[in-house]
C-alpha positions as CSV (number, residue, x, y, z in Angstrom):
1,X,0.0,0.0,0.0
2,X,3.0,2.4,0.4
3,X,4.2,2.1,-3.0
4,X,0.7,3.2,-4.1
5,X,0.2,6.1,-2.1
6,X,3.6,6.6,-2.6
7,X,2.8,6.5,-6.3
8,X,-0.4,9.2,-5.9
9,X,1.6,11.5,-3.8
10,X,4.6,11.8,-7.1
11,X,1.7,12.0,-9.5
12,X,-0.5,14.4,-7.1
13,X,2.8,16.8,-6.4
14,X,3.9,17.2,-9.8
15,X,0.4,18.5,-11.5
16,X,1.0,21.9,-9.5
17,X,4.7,22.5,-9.1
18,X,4.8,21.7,-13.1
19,X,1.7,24.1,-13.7
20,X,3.5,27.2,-11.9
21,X,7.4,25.7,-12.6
22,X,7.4,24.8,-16.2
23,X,9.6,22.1,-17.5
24,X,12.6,23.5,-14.7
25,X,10.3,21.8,-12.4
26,X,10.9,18.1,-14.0
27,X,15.2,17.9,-12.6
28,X,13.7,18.5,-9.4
29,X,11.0,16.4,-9.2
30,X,12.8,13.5,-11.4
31,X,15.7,13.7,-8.1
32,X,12.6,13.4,-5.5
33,X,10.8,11.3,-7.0
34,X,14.0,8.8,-7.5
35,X,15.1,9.4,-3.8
36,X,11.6,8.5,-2.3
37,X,11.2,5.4,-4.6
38,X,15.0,4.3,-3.9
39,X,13.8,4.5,0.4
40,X,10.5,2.7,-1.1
41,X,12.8,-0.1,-2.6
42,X,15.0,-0.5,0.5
43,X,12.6,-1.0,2.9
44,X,10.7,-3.7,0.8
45,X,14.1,-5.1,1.0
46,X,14.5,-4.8,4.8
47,X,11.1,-6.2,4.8
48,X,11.9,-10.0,3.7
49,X,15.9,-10.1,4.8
50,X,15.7,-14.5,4.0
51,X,14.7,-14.9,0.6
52,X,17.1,-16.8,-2.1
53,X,18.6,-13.6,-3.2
54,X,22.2,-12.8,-3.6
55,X,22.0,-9.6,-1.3
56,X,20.0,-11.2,1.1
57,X,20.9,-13.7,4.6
58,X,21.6,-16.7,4.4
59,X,19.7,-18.4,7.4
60,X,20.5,-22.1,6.6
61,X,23.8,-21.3,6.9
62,X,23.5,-19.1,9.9
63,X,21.1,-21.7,11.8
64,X,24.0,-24.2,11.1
65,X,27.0,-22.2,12.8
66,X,24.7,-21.4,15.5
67,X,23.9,-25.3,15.9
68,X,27.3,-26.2,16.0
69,X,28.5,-23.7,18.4
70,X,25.8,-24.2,21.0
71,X,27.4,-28.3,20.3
72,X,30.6,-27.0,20.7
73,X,30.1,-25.2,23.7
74,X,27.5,-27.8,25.8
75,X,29.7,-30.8,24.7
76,X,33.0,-28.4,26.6
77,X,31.2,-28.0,29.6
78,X,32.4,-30.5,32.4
79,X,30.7,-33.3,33.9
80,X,30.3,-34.6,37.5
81,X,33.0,-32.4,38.8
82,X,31.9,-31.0,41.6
């Protein structure tokens, strides 16, 4: 729903700063609009962090390391010596 509004807001903002701007408006609005869809873009990407993607976690491998470490460190531990 963000992207839409999102969306209307670019399309909304632009009918009046173009009618009393002109075309010097369009730089301007170009760099706004590209900044606040770049954020847009980086959150959906914050949003699902495990998918198969090449910039995104890799929780297989993490659950692994964590596996064996918690091995690691109960199968240290001593026994009996108290």
């Amino acid at each position: 729903h963000v992207r839409t509004f999102l969306l209307l807001y670019l399309v909304l903002i632009a009918l009046p700063v173009i009618a009393e701007w002109g075309a010097f408006a369009l730089p301007g609005l170009c760099a706004m609009s590209w900044a606040l869809l770049g954020i847009e873009a980086a959150a959906m990407e914050c949003e699902r962090p495990f998918q198969r993607r090449a910039n995104h976690l890799k929780l297989g491998a993490m659950c692994v390391r964590v596996a064996q470490a918690v091995a690691q460190a109960v199968g240290d531990l001593p026994i009996g010596d108290s």
